[in-house]
C-alpha atoms as a printed R data frame, in Angstrom:
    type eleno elety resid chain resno       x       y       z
1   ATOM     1    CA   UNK     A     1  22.547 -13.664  10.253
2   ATOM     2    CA   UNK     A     2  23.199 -12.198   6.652
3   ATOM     3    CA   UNK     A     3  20.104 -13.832   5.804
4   ATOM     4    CA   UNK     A     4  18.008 -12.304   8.529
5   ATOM     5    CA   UNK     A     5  19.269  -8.764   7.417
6   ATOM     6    CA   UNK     A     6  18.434  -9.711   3.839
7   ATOM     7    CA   UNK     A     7  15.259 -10.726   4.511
8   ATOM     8    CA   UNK     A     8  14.803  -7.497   6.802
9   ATOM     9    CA   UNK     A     9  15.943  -5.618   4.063
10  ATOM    10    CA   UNK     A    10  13.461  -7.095   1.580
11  ATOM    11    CA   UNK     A    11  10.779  -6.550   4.108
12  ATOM    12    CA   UNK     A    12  11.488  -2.856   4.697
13  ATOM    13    CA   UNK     A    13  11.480  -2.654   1.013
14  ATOM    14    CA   UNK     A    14   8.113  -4.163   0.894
15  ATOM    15    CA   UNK     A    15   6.452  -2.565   3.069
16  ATOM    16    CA   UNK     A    16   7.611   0.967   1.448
17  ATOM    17    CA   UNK     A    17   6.076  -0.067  -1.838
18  ATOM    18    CA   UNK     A    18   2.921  -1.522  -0.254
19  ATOM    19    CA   UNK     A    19   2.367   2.363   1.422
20  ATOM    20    CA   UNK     A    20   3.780   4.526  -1.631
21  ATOM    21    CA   UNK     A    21   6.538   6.079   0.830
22  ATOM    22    CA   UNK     A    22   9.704   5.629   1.495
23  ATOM    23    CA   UNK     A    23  11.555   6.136   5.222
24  ATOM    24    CA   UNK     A    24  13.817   9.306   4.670
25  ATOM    25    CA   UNK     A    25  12.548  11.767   8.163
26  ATOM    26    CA   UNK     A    26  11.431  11.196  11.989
27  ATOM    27    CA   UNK     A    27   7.765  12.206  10.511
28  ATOM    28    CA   UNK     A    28   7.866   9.320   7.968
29  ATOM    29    CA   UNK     A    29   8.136   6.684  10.818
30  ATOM    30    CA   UNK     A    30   5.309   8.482  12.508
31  ATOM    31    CA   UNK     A    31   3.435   8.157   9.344
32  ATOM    32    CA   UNK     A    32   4.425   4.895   9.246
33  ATOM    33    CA   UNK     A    33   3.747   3.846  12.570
34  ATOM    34    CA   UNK     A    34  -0.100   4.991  12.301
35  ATOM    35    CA   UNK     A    35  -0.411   3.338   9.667
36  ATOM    36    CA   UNK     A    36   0.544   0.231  11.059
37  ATOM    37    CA   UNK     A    37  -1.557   0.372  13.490
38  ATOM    38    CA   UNK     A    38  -4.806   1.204  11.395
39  ATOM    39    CA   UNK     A    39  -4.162  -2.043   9.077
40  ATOM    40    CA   UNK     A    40  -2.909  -4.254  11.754
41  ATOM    41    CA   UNK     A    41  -4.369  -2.721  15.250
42  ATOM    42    CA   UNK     A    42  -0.895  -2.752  16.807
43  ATOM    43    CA   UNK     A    43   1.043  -0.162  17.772
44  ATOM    44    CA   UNK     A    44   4.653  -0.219  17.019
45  ATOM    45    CA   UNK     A    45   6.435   2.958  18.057
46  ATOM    46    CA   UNK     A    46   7.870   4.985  15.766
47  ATOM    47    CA   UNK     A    47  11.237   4.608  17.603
48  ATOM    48    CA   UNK     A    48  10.930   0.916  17.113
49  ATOM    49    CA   UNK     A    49  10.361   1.404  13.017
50  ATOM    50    CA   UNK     A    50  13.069   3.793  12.957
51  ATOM    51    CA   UNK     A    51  15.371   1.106  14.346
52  ATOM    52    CA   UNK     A    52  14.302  -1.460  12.247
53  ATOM    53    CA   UNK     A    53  14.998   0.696   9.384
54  ATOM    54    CA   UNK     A    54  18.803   1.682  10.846
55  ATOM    55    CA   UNK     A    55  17.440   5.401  10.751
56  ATOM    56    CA   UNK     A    56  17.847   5.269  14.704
57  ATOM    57    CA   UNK     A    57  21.374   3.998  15.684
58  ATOM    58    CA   UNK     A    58  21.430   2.448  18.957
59  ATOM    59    CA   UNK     A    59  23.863  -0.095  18.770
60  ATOM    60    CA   UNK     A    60  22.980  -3.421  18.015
61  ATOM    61    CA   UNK     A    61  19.406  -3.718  17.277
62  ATOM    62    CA   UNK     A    62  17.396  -7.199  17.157
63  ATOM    63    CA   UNK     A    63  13.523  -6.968  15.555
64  ATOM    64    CA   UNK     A    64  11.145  -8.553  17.912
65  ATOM    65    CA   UNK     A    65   9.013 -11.620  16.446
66  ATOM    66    CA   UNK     A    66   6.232  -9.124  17.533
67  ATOM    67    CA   UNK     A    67   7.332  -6.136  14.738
68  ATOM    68    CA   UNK     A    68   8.305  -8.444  11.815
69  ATOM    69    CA   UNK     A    69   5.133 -10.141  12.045
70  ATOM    70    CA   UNK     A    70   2.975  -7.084  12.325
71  ATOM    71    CA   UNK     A    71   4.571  -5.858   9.203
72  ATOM    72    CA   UNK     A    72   4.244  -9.318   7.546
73  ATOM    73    CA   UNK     A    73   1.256  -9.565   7.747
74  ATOM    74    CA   UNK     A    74   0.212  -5.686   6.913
75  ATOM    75    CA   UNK     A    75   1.243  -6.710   3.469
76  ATOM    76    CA   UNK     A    76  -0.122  -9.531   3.087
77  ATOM    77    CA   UNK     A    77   1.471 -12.812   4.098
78  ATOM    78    CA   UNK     A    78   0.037 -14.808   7.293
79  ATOM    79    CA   UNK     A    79   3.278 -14.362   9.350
80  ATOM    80    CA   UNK     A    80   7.155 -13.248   9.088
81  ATOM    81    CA   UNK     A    81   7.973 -17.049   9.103
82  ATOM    82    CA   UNK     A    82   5.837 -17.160   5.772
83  ATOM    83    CA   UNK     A    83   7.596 -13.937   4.102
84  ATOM    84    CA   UNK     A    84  10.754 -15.532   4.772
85  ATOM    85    CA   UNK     A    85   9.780 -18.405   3.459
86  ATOM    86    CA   UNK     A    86   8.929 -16.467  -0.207
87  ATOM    87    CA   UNK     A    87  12.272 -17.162  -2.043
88  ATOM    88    CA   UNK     A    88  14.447 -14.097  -3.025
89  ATOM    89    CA   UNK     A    89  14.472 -14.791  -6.476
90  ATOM    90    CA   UNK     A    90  10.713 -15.182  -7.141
91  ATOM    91    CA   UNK     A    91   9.573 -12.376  -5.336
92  ATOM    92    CA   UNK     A    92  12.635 -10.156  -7.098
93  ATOM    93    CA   UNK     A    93  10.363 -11.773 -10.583
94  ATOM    94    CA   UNK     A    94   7.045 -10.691  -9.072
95  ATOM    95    CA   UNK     A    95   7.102  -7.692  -6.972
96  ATOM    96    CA   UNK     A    96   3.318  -8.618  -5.248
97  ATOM    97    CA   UNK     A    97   3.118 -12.734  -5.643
98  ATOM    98    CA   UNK     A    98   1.512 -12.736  -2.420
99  ATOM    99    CA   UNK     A    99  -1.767  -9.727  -3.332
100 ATOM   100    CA   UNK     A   100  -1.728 -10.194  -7.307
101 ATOM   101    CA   UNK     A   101  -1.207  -7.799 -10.396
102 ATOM   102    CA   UNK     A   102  -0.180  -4.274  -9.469
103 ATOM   103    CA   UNK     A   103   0.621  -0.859 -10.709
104 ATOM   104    CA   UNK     A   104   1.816   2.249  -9.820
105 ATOM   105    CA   UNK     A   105   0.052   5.073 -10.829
106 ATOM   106    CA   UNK     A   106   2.876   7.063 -11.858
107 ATOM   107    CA   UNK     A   107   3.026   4.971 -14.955
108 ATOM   108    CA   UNK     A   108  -0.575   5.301 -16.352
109 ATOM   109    CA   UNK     A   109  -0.937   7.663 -18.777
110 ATOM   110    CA   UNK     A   110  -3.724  11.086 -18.355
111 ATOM   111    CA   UNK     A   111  -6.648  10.130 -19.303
112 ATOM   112    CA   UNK     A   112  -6.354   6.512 -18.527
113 ATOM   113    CA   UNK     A   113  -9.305   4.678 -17.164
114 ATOM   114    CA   UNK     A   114  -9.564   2.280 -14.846
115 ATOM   115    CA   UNK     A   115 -12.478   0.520 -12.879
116 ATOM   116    CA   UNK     A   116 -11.874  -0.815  -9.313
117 ATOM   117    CA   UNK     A   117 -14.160  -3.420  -7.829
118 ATOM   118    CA   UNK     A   118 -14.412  -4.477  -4.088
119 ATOM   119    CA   UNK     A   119 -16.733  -6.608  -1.886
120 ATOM   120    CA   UNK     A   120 -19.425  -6.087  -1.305
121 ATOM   121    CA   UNK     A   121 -20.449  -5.679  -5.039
122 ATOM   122    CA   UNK     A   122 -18.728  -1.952  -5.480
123 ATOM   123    CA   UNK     A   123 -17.675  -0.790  -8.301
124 ATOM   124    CA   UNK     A   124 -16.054   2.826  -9.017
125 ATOM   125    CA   UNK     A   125 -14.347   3.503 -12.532
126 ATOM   126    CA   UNK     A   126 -11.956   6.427 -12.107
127 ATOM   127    CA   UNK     A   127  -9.602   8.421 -14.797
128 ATOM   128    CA   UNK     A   128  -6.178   9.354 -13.971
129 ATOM   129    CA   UNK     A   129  -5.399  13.210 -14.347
130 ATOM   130    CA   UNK     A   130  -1.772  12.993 -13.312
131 ATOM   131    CA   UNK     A   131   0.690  13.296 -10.529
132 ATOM   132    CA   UNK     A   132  -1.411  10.500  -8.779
133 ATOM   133    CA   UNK     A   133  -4.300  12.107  -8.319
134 ATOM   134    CA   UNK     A   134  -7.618  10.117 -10.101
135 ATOM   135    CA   UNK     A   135 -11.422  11.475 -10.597
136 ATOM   136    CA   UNK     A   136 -14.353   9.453 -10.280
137 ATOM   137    CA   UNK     A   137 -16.423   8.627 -13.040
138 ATOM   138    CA   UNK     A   138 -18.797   6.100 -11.729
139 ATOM   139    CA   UNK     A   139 -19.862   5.223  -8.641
140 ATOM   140    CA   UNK     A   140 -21.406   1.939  -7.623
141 ATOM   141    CA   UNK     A   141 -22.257   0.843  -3.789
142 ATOM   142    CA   UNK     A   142 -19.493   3.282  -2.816
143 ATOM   143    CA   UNK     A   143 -19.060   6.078  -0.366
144 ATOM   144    CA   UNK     A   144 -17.010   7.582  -3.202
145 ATOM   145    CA   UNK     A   145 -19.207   9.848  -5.202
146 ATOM   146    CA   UNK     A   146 -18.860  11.244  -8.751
147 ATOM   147    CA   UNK     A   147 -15.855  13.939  -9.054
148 ATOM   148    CA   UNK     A   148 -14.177  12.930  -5.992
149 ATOM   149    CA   UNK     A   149 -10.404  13.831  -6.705
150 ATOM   150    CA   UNK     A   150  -8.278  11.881  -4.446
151 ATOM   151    CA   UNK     A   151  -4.558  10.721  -4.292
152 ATOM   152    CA   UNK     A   152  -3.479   6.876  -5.019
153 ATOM   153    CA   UNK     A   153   0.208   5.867  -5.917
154 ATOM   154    CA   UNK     A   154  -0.855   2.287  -6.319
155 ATOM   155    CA   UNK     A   155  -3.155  -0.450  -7.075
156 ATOM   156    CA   UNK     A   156  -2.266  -3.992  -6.579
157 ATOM   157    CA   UNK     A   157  -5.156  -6.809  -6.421
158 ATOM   158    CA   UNK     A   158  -5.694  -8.368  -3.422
159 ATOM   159    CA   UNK     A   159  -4.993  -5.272  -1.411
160 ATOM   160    CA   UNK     A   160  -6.830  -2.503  -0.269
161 ATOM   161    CA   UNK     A   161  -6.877   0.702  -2.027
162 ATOM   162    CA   UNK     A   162  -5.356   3.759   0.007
163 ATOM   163    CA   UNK     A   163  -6.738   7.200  -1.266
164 ATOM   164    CA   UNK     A   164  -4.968  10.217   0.617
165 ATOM   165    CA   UNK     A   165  -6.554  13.690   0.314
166 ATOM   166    CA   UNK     A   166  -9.948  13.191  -1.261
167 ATOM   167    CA   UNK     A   167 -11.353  16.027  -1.759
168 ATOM   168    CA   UNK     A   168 -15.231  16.559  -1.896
169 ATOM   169    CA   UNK     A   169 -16.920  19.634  -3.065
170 ATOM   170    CA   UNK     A   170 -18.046  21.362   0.670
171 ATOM   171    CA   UNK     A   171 -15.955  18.588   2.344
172 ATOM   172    CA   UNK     A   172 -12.046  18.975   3.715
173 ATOM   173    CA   UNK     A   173  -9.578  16.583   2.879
174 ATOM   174    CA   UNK     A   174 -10.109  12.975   3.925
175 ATOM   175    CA   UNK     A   175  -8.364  10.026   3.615
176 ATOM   176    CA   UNK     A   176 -10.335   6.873   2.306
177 ATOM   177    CA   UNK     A   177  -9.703   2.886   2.060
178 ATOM   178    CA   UNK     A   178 -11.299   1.061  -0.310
179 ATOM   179    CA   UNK     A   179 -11.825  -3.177   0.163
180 ATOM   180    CA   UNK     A   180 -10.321  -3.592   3.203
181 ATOM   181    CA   UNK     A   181 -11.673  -6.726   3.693
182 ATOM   182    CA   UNK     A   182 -10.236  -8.749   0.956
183 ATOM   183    CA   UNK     A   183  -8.728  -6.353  -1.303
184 ATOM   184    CA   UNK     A   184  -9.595  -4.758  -4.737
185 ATOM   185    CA   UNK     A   185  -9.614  -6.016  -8.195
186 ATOM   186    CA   UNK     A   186  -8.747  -3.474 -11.455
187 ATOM   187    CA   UNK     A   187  -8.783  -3.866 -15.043
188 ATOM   188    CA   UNK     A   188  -7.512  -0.886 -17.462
189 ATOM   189    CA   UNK     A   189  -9.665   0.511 -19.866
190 ATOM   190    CA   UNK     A   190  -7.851   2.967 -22.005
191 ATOM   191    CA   UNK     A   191  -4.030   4.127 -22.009
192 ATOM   192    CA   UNK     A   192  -1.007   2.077 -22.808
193 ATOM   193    CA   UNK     A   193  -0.727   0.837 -19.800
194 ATOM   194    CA   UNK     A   194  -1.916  -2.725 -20.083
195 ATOM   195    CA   UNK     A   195  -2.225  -5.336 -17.286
Protein backbone atom coordinates (compact mmCIF):
# COMPACT_ATOMS: atom_id res chain seq x y z
CA UNK A 1 0.00 0.00 0.00
CA UNK A 2 2.96 2.51 0.73
CA UNK A 3 3.90 1.84 -2.69
CA UNK A 4 0.58 2.64 -4.26
CA UNK A 5 0.59 6.07 -2.36
CA UNK A 6 4.14 6.61 -3.58
CA UNK A 7 3.45 5.99 -6.85
CA UNK A 8 0.17 8.23 -6.50
CA UNK A 9 2.25 10.72 -5.16
CA UNK A 10 4.74 10.67 -8.04
CA UNK A 11 1.86 10.74 -10.39
CA UNK A 12 0.16 13.81 -8.91
CA UNK A 13 3.54 15.30 -9.09
CA UNK A 14 3.72 14.53 -12.70
CA UNK A 15 0.95 15.52 -13.86
CA UNK A 16 1.43 19.14 -12.10
CA UNK A 17 4.64 19.61 -14.00
CA UNK A 18 3.25 18.26 -17.29
CA UNK A 19 0.31 21.34 -16.93
CA UNK A 20 2.62 24.16 -15.29
CA UNK A 21 0.16 24.24 -12.13
CA UNK A 22 0.09 23.05 -9.09
CA UNK A 23 -3.32 21.88 -6.95
CA UNK A 24 -3.58 24.60 -4.13
CA UNK A 25 -7.83 25.85 -4.65
CA UNK A 26 -11.35 24.17 -5.63
CA UNK A 27 -10.78 26.25 -9.09
CA UNK A 28 -7.42 24.48 -9.74
CA UNK A 29 -9.17 21.00 -9.85
CA UNK A 30 -11.71 22.54 -12.14
CA UNK A 31 -8.88 23.69 -14.22
CA UNK A 32 -7.58 20.55 -13.93
CA UNK A 33 -10.41 18.53 -14.62
CA UNK A 34 -11.04 20.34 -18.15
CA UNK A 35 -8.06 19.80 -18.95
CA UNK A 36 -8.20 16.29 -18.58
CA UNK A 37 -10.79 15.92 -20.46
CA UNK A 38 -9.52 17.99 -23.58
CA UNK A 39 -6.19 15.71 -23.76
CA UNK A 40 -7.79 12.52 -22.83
CA UNK A 41 -11.76 12.94 -23.74
CA UNK A 42 -12.76 11.77 -20.26
CA UNK A 43 -14.28 13.47 -17.77
CA UNK A 44 -13.09 13.06 -14.30
CA UNK A 45 -14.90 15.31 -11.85
CA UNK A 46 -13.26 17.74 -10.16
CA UNK A 47 -14.42 16.16 -6.84
CA UNK A 48 -12.76 12.99 -7.93
CA UNK A 49 -9.17 14.98 -8.63
CA UNK A 50 -9.57 16.74 -5.50
CA UNK A 51 -9.68 13.38 -3.72
CA UNK A 52 -6.99 11.94 -5.42
CA UNK A 53 -4.95 14.82 -4.47
CA UNK A 54 -6.16 14.55 -0.46
CA UNK A 55 -7.49 18.24 -1.03
CA UNK A 56 -11.09 16.65 -0.42
CA UNK A 57 -11.13 14.53 2.82
CA UNK A 58 -13.66 11.94 2.75
CA UNK A 59 -12.32 9.25 4.59
CA UNK A 60 -10.62 6.61 3.00
CA UNK A 61 -10.29 7.21 -0.60
CA UNK A 62 -9.27 4.40 -3.29
CA UNK A 63 -8.34 5.84 -7.12
CA UNK A 64 -10.31 3.97 -9.63
CA UNK A 65 -8.19 2.03 -12.43
CA UNK A 66 -10.40 4.42 -14.57
CA UNK A 67 -8.64 7.97 -13.04
CA UNK A 68 -5.02 6.71 -12.74
CA UNK A 69 -5.07 5.61 -16.18
CA UNK A 70 -6.63 8.70 -17.64
CA UNK A 71 -3.92 10.65 -16.01
CA UNK A 72 -1.26 8.11 -17.14
CA UNK A 73 -1.74 8.33 -20.10
CA UNK A 74 -2.40 12.37 -20.37
CA UNK A 75 1.29 12.47 -19.78
CA UNK A 76 2.42 10.24 -21.72
CA UNK A 77 2.78 6.59 -20.78
CA UNK A 78 0.28 3.88 -22.40
CA UNK A 79 -1.38 3.00 -19.02
CA UNK A 80 -1.01 3.45 -15.02
CA UNK A 81 0.35 -0.19 -15.00
CA UNK A 82 3.22 1.25 -17.31
CA UNK A 83 3.93 4.50 -15.03
CA UNK A 84 4.24 2.25 -12.23
CA UNK A 85 6.30 0.24 -13.85
CA UNK A 86 8.97 3.46 -14.50
CA UNK A 87 11.34 2.90 -11.49
CA UNK A 88 11.51 5.68 -8.79
CA UNK A 89 14.97 6.26 -9.12
CA UNK A 90 15.24 6.78 -12.91
CA UNK A 91 12.47 8.92 -13.33
CA UNK A 92 13.77 11.06 -9.99
CA UNK A 93 17.27 11.19 -12.75
CA UNK A 94 15.07 12.23 -15.68
CA UNK A 95 12.12 14.24 -14.88
CA UNK A 96 10.34 13.43 -18.66
CA UNK A 97 12.06 9.82 -19.73
CA UNK A 98 8.84 8.95 -21.11
CA UNK A 99 8.27 12.61 -23.74
CA UNK A 100 12.14 13.58 -24.04
CA UNK A 101 14.29 16.78 -23.22
CA UNK A 102 12.38 19.52 -21.44
CA UNK A 103 12.50 22.96 -20.02
CA UNK A 104 10.78 25.29 -18.16
CA UNK A 105 10.55 28.55 -19.36
CA UNK A 106 11.21 30.26 -16.26
CA UNK A 107 14.82 29.40 -16.73
CA UNK A 108 15.55 30.82 -20.26
CA UNK A 109 16.98 33.91 -20.27
CA UNK A 110 15.09 37.39 -22.26
CA UNK A 111 15.92 37.35 -25.37
CA UNK A 112 16.44 33.70 -25.78
CA UNK A 113 15.41 32.04 -28.96
CA UNK A 114 14.01 29.06 -29.57
CA UNK A 115 12.39 27.25 -32.66
CA UNK A 116 9.59 24.66 -32.14
CA UNK A 117 8.78 22.14 -34.82
CA UNK A 118 5.61 19.89 -35.06
CA UNK A 119 3.97 17.55 -37.63
CA UNK A 120 2.91 18.29 -40.12
CA UNK A 121 6.13 20.16 -41.26
CA UNK A 122 5.51 23.44 -38.84
CA UNK A 123 7.89 25.33 -37.74
CA UNK A 124 7.56 28.63 -35.45
CA UNK A 125 10.83 30.19 -33.85
CA UNK A 126 9.76 32.32 -30.89
CA UNK A 127 11.91 34.70 -28.34
CA UNK A 128 11.26 34.67 -24.75
CA UNK A 129 10.42 38.22 -23.22
CA UNK A 130 9.99 37.03 -19.66
CA UNK A 131 7.60 35.90 -17.03
CA UNK A 132 6.64 33.07 -19.55
CA UNK A 133 5.30 34.89 -22.02
CA UNK A 134 7.21 34.26 -25.77
CA UNK A 135 6.73 36.34 -29.24
CA UNK A 136 6.74 34.87 -32.50
CA UNK A 137 9.33 35.44 -34.85
CA UNK A 138 8.65 33.07 -37.62
CA UNK A 139 5.92 31.35 -38.65
CA UNK A 140 5.87 28.24 -40.78
CA UNK A 141 2.55 26.03 -41.61
CA UNK A 142 1.18 27.45 -38.35
CA UNK A 143 -1.99 29.08 -37.20
CA UNK A 144 0.42 31.11 -35.06
CA UNK A 145 1.25 34.28 -36.86
CA UNK A 146 4.14 36.76 -36.44
CA UNK A 147 3.90 38.82 -32.97
CA UNK A 148 1.60 36.53 -31.36
CA UNK A 149 2.44 36.96 -27.53
CA UNK A 150 1.25 34.00 -25.72
CA UNK A 151 1.97 32.23 -22.31
CA UNK A 152 4.07 28.77 -22.10
CA UNK A 153 5.72 27.52 -18.76
CA UNK A 154 7.16 24.56 -20.56
CA UNK A 155 8.49 22.70 -23.41
CA UNK A 156 9.32 19.12 -23.24
CA UNK A 157 9.75 16.97 -26.64
CA UNK A 158 7.40 14.57 -27.31
CA UNK A 159 4.57 16.59 -25.86
CA UNK A 160 2.35 19.05 -27.02
CA UNK A 161 2.91 22.62 -26.51
CA UNK A 162 0.18 24.45 -24.27
CA UNK A 163 0.05 28.30 -24.99
CA UNK A 164 -2.50 30.11 -22.53
CA UNK A 165 -3.58 33.68 -23.38
CA UNK A 166 -2.37 34.37 -26.89
CA UNK A 167 -3.03 37.39 -27.71
CA UNK A 168 -3.58 38.60 -31.39
CA UNK A 169 -3.73 42.13 -32.48
CA UNK A 170 -7.94 42.60 -33.00
CA UNK A 171 -8.31 39.09 -31.43
CA UNK A 172 -9.22 38.29 -27.45
CA UNK A 173 -7.32 35.96 -25.58
CA UNK A 174 -7.16 32.37 -26.78
CA UNK A 175 -5.66 29.46 -25.70
CA UNK A 176 -3.64 27.36 -28.36
CA UNK A 177 -1.99 23.68 -28.58
CA UNK A 178 0.63 23.11 -30.65
CA UNK A 179 1.53 19.14 -32.01
CA UNK A 180 -0.97 17.42 -30.45
CA UNK A 181 -0.56 14.60 -32.38
CA UNK A 182 2.86 13.46 -31.56
CA UNK A 183 4.36 16.20 -29.73
CA UNK A 184 6.92 19.03 -30.45
CA UNK A 185 10.57 19.09 -30.93
CA UNK A 186 12.87 22.43 -29.76
CA UNK A 187 16.35 23.34 -30.09
CA UNK A 188 17.78 26.72 -28.37
CA UNK A 189 19.28 29.22 -30.33
CA UNK A 190 20.69 31.92 -28.18
CA UNK A 191 20.79 32.33 -24.21
CA UNK A 192 22.61 30.21 -21.73
CA UNK A 193 20.25 27.96 -21.53
CA UNK A 194 21.55 24.99 -23.44
CA UNK A 195 19.77 21.65 -24.12
Amino acid sequence: MTNDAQQIQRLRERVERFLGMTMHSKRDFETLSVEVYNHRKVLLSSTTLRRLWGYQEQGEHTASPVTLNTLARMIGYTSWEAFCDEKDAECSNSEMMMAGKSIQAKNLEVGTQVVVCWQPGRTVKMEYLGSDVFRVLENENSKLQVGDTMHCKQLTEGMPLYCEELLRTGCGLMNYVAGKEGGITFHILSGDADE
